[in-house]
C-alpha positions in Angstrom: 40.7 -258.3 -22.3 41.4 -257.0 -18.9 44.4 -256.8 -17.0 45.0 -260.0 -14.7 45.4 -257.9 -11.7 41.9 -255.8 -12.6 39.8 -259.4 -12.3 38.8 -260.6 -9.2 39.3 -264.8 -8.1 35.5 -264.7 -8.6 35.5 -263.7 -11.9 37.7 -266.0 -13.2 36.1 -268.7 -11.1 33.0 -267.7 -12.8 34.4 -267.5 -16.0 36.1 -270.7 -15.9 32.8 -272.7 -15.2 31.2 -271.0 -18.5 33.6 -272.2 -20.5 34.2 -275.3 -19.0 30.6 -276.7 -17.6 32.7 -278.0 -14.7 31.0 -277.5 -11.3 34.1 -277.2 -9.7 36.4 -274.3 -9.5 40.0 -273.9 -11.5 43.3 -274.8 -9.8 45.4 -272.4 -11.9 44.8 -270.2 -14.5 47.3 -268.0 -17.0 46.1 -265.1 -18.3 48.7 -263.7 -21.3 47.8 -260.2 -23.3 48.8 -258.9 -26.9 51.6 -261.2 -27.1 53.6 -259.3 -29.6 56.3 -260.6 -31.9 55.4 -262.8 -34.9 51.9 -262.6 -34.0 49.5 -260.7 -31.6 46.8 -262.7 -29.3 45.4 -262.6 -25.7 43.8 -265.5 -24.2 43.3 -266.9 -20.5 44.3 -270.9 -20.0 43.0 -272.5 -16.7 44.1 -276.4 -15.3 41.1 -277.5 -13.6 41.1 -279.9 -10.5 40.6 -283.2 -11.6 41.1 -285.2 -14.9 37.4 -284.7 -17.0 35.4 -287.8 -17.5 36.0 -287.0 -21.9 40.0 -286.8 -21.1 40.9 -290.2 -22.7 37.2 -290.8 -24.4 38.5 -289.7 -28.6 34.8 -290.3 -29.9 33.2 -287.7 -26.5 32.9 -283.8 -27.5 35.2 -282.1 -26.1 34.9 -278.5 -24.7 38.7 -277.4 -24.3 40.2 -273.9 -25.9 37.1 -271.5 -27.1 38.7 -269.4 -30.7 37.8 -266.1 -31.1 39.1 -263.8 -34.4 39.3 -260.5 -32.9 36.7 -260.8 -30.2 34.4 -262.6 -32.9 33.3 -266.0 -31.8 34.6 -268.7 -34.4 34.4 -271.8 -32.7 33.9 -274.1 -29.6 36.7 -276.4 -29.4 39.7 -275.5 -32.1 42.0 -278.7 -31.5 44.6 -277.1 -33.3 45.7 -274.8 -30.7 46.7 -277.5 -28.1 48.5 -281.2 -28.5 46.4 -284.1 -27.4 48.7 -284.3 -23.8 47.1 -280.7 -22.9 43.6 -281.6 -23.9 42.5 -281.2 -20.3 43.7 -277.3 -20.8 40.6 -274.8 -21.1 40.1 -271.4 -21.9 39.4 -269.0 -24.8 42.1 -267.5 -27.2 41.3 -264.1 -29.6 43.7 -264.0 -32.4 44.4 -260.7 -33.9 46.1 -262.1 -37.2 43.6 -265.2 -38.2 40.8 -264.2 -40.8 37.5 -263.8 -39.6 36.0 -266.4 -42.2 38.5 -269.2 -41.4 37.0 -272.6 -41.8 38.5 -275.3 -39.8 39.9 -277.4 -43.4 42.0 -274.1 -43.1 42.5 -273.9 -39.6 44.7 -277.2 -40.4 46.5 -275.5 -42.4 47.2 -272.4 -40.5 51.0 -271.3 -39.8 49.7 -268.5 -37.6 48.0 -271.3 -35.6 50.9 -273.5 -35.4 52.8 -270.4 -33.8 49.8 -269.7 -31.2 50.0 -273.7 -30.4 53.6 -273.4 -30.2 53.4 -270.3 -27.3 50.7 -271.7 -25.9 52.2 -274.8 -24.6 55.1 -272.6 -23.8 52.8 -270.5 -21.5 51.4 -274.5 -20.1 54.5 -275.3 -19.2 54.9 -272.0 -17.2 51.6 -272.7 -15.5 52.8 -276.0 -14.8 55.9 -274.7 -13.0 53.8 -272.3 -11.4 51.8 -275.0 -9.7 54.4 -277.0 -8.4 55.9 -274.4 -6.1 52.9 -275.2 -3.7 53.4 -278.9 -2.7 49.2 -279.5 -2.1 48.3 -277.7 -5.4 51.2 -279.9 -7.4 50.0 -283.3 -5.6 46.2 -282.5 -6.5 47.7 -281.4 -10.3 49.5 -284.6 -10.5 47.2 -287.1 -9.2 44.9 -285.9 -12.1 46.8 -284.9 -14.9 50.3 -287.3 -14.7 49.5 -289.7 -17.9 49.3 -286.3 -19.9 52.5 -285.0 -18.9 54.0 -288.2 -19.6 51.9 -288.3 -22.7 53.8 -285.4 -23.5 57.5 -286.7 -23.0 56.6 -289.6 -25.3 55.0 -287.3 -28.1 56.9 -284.0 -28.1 60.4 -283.9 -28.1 60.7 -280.2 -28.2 59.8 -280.2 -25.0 60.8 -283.2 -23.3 63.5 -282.5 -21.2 61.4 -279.5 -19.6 58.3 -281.8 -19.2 60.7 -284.1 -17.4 61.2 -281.9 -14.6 57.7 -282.0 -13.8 57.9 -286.1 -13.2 57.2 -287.2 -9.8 57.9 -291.5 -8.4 57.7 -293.2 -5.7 61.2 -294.9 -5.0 62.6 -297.4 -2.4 63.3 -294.1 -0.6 60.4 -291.8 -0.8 58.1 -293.5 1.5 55.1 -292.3 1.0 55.9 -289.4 -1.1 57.0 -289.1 -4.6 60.2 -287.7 -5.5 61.2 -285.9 -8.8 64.4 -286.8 -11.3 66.0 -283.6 -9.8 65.9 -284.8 -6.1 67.0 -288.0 -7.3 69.8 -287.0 -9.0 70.9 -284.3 -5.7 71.2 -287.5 -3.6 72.6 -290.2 -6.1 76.3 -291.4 -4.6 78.7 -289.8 -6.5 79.9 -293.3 -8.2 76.5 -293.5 -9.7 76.0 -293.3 -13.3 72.6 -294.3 -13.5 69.4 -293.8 -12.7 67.8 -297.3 -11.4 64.1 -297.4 -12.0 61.5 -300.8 -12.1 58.6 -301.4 -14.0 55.4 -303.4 -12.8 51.9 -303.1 -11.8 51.7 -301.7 -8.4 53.9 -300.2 -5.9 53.5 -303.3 -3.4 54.7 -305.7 -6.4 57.6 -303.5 -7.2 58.5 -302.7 -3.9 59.2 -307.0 -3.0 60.7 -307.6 -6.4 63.6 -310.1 -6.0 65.4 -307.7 -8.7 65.8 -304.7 -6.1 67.9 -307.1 -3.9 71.3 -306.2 -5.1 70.7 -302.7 -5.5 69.2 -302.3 -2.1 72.2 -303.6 -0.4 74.4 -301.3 -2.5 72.1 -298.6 -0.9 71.1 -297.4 -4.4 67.3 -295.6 -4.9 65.2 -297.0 -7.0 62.0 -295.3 -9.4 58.9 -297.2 -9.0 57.3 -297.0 -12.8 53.6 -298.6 -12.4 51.7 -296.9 -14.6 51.5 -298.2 -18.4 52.9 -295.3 -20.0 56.1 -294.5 -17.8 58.0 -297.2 -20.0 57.3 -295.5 -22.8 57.9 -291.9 -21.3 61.1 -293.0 -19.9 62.7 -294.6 -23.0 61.6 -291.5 -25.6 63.6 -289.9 -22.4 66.6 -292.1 -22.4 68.5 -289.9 -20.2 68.3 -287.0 -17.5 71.1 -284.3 -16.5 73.3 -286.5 -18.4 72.6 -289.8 -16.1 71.2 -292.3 -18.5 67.6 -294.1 -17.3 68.2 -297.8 -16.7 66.2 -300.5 -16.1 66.7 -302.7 -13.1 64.4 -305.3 -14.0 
């Protein structure tokens, strides 16, 4: 594999539409070589614009992560090197360690793969940081890829906390942004223990709930949760920078 700064946008531009069918160019890609350690393996990951139509669809083929076995083809979509919240990840991987005549019962069974997974999503989570240093890039990442991330807070604790930093509400404060935990916490009143969120449907329902009332007038913000699985990403979350998450409603 080439060195990132050797490959023009094009090429990976290019690249990323073979191995993704998408019609549409990447937002971000990570390239990583010879990662050396407990295991040695190259592979580029791209995040591409916008959610694909298979995302939540279990029973649709899906065309994620290519494996290679030392530049040798092995197969088109190996699940096993990403967790369902970054199956809208693509990109190829070459092992240097796996067998060339691995079969996917094995594959399963693979502690070499579980350590690729394992740096992969480490390498995700860079990306991911990467992207939200440019506020347009972030807000195009996040409109399209938000119920993964939580996704990810309910089913991996490993990396929870660090997935929480990448959360983004609207609040009784943010107008018509959205406002991370961090921010939130930066401008809490320094009596505050808490962090006040409400659950519902929509922003306009949460937003004329008779239960913000009392915290309004206290001039405490409050996290709008309206999408079906921020009560469940919240309460596998429990707390943040010590301030524990509770519920005004």
């Amino acid at each position: 594999m080439r060195k990132p700064d050797e490959v023009k946008d094009e090429e990976y531009t290019a690249f990323y539409k073979s191995v993704s069918n998408d019609w549409e160019e990447h937002l971000a890609v990570k390239t990583f070589l010879k990662w050396r350690g407990q295991l040695e393996f190259s592979g580029l990951l791209f995040v591409p614009k916008r959610a694909p139509m298979e995302m939540f669809d279990q029973k649709k083929k899906k065309n994620n992560i290519k494996l290679y076995v030392r530049r040798v083809f092995i197969m088109d979509n190996c699940e096993e090197l990403c967790p369902d919240w970054l199956s809208f990840i693509k990109g190829v991987v070459d092992s240097e360690d796996l067998p060339l005549n691995i079969s996917r019962e094995n594959l399963q069974q693979s502690k070499i793969l579980k350590l690729i997974q394992k740096n992969l999503v480490k390498k995700c989570i860079e990306l991911f940081k990467e992207i939200s240093e440019n506020e347009e890039d972030y807000k195009t990442f996040y409109d399209a890829f938000s119920k993964m991330i939580k996704l990810g807070i309910h089913e991996d604790s490993k990396n929870r906390k660090k997935l929480a930093e990448f959360l983004r509400y609207h609040s009784t404060k943010s107008g018509e942004d959205r406002v991370s935990l961090k921010t939130y916490v930066e401008r809490m009143k320094e009596t505050q223990k808490v962090i006040y969120y409400i659950t519902g449907e929509t922003k306009d329902a949460v937003q004329n709930s008779p239960f913000l009332e009392a915290l309004k007038k206290r001039d405490l913000e409050v996290l709008f949760l309206v999408d079906p699985i921020d009560e469940y990403a919240i309460q596998q979350l429990k707390d943040y920078q010590g301030k524990t998450m509770a519920c005004a409603n």
